[in-house]
N, C-alpha and C positions, 0 to 999 in steps of 0.2 A: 219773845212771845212763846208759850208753852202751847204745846199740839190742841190740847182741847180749846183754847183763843183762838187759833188759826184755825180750827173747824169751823167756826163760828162766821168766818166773815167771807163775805159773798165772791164768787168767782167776778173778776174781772176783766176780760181779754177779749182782742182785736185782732181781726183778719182786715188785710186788702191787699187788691189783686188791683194788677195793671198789666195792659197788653205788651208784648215785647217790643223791641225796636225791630221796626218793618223791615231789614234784614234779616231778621230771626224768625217772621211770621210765620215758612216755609214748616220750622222746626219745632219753635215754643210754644204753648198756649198762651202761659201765662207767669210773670214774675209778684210774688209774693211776701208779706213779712207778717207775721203774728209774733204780737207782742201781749204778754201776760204781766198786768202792773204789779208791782213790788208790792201792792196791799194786797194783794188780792189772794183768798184763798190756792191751793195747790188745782193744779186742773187737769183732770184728766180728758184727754180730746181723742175721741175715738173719730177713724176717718174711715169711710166706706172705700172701696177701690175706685179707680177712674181711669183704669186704661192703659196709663200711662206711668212712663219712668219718670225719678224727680229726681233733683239735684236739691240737695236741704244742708242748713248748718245752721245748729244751736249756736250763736256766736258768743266766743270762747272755746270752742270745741272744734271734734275733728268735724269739716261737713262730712257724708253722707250718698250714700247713692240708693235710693228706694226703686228697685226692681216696680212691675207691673205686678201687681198682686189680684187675688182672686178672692181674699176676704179679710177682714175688718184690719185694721193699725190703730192701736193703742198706747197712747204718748202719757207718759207722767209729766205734767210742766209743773215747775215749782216758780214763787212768785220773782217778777223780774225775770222772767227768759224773753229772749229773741230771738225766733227763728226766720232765717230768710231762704227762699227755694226757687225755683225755676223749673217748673210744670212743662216737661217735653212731650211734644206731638205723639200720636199712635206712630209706629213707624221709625220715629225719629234720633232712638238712644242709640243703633249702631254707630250711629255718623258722630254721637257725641260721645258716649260709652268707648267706641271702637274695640267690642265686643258683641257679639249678638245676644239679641235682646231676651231668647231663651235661656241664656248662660245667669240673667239677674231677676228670673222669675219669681216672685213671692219671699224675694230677700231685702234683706238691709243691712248693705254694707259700708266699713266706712272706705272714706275714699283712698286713703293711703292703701289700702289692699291692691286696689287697682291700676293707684295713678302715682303712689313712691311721696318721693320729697317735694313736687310739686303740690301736690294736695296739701302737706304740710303748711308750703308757701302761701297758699290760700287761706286757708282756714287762719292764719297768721293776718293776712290783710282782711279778711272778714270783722276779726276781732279790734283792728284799728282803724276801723272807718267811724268816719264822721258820723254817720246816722246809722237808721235803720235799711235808711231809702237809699244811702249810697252804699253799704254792704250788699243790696241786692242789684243794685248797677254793678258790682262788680263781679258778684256770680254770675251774670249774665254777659258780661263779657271775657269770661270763663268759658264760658258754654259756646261764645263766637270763636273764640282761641282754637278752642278742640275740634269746633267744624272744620277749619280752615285743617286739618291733619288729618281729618276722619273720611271711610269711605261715602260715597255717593249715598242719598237718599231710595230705594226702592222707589219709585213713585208707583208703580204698581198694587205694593203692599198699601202705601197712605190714600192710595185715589179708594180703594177698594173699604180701608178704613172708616174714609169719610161718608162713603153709599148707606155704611149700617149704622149713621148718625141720624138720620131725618126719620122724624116723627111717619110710620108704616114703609119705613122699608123694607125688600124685599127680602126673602128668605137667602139662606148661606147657598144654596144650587142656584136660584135664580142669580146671586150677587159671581157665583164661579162662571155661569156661561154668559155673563153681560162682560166680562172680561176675558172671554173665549179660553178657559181653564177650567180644567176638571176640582173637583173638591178637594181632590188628596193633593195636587198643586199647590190650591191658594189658601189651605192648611199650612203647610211646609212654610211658604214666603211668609205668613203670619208667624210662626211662630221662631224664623228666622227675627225678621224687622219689628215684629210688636212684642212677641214675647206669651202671647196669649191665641190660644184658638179660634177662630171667627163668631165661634156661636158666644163661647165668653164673654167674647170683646161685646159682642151685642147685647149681653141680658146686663150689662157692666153700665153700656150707653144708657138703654133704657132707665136703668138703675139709676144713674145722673138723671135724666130729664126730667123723672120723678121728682129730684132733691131740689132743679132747675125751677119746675113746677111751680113749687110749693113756696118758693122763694117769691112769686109774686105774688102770693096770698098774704092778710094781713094775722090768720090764723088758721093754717093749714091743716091743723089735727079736724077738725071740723068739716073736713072736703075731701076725706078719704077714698068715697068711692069715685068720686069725679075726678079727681087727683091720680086714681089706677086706671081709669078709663081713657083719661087723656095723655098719658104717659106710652100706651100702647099695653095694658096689660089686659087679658082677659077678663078678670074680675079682681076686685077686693082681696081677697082669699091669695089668688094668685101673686098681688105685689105682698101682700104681708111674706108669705112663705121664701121669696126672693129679699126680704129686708132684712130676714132673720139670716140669710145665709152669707149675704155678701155685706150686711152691716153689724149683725151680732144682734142685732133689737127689732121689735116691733113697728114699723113704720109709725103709728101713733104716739109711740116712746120716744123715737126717734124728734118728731116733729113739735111733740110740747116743750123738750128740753131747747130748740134750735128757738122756739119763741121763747122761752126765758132767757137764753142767754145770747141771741145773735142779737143784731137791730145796730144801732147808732155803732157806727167805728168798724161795721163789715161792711164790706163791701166787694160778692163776688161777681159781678157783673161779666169780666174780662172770662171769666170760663164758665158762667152760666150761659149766655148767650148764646154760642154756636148750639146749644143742646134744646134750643125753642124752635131750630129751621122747621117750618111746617104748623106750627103751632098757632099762628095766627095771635100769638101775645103782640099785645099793644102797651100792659098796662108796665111800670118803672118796675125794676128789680130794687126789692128794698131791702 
């Protein structure tokens, strides 16, 4: 089929997310696989930050280590790709990386850089698994492999992580002296164990519960300002200016494309969720 035929016909692609195996809950958020059909025009999937390190592999390819990032990932998928990933905790990539998580900030590496012939090995059984669903059981037991070698968890860093998840948390001083630490401390441990600064990490959270938000809506773009008020932002104005920097678009750009093309075959339930604590949502993530 020649380019301008392939222009022509519509994006077609699936996300789904599943929670890890309750050994892993400590560490992973969430295991995932997007799949882009073989008909389906080329797709480009821009992804906002979240905080967090991933483990990703194009299957056929090498996986992947995606650093904590501070602004927008922009993926060319062409039709017939499968990626499968494993979504780690704030906190969590020294114990799996066993590197600190400042050393992978705002990068994307592949994993043989890091990990040699074994990453090779991987990415070899990623490419011959039966599914979708067993390629990402087995990056995820990848990810169990590397804990069992890797240093201790901070739990200091992650408990502190999780305080600036809920919907009016408190500020970066109150979150330093509720763990009896001054700022320039629970900076350091941050950006040892997460990778990212505390105030970051937070305008990053808000920035998901926004996206969390709006997922329960049946048409988001429409609920703009109620959608920034309830996310924790001061005004309108204010989450637009934060969309544009940590997603590359417009929140209202953002949110008509996500209703053209998300709906049937997504489903991010496993890492929207924790990002409603406070929020008194009742109604289904769709």
């Amino acid at each position: 089929m020649n380019e301008s035929a392939a222009s022509t016909r519509p994006v077609s692609q699936t996300v789904r997310e599943r929670r890890p195996d309750p050994v892993l809950a400590q560490h992973v958020t969430c295991v995932w696989v997007q799949e882009v059909s073989v008909e389906s025009a080329p797709f480009v999937h821009r992804r906002a930050p979240n905080g967090s390190a991933e483990i990703v592999c194009a299957l056929g390819s090498m996986p992947r280590v995606l650093g904590p990032q501070t602004g927008p990932l922009v993926d060319h998928l062409g039709p017939g790709t499968t990626i499968v990933g494993v979504r780690l905790r704030p906190g969590a990539a020294p114990p799996v990386l066993q590197i600190p998580a400042c050393e992978t900030a705002d990068l994307d590496l592949s994993a043989d850089d890091l990990w040699g012939s074994s990453a090779v090995a991987l990415g070899e059984a990623l490419a011959g698994a039966a599914s979708p669903d067993d390629a990402a059981a087995l990056l995820e037991r990848a990810v169990a492999d590397r804990l069992a070698d890797g240093p201790d968890l901070d739990a200091i860093a992650a408990e502190a992580a999780k305080r600036l998840l809920p919907i009016g948390a408190k500020g970066i001083h109150s979150l330093a002296s509720s763990l009896y630490m001054s700022e320039r401390q629970l900076r350091r441990r941050f950006e040892a164990s997460i990778g990212l600064p505390p105030k970051t990490l937070q305008r990053i959270l808000r920035f998901q519960r926004f996206i969390a938000l709006a997922w329960t809506l049946d048409k988001p773009s429409k609920h703009l300002a109620r959608l920034a008020a309830d996310a924790g932002y001061a005004d309108q104005a204010h989450l637009t200016r934060e969309a544009k920097e940590l997603e590359g678009r417009s929140p209202r750009t953002l949110l008509r494309e996500s209703e053209r093309r998300c709906g049937c075959g997504h489903d991010h339930a496993a890492s929207y969720r924790p990002l409603l604590a406070g929020a008194g949502i009742q109604a289904p993530l769709r």
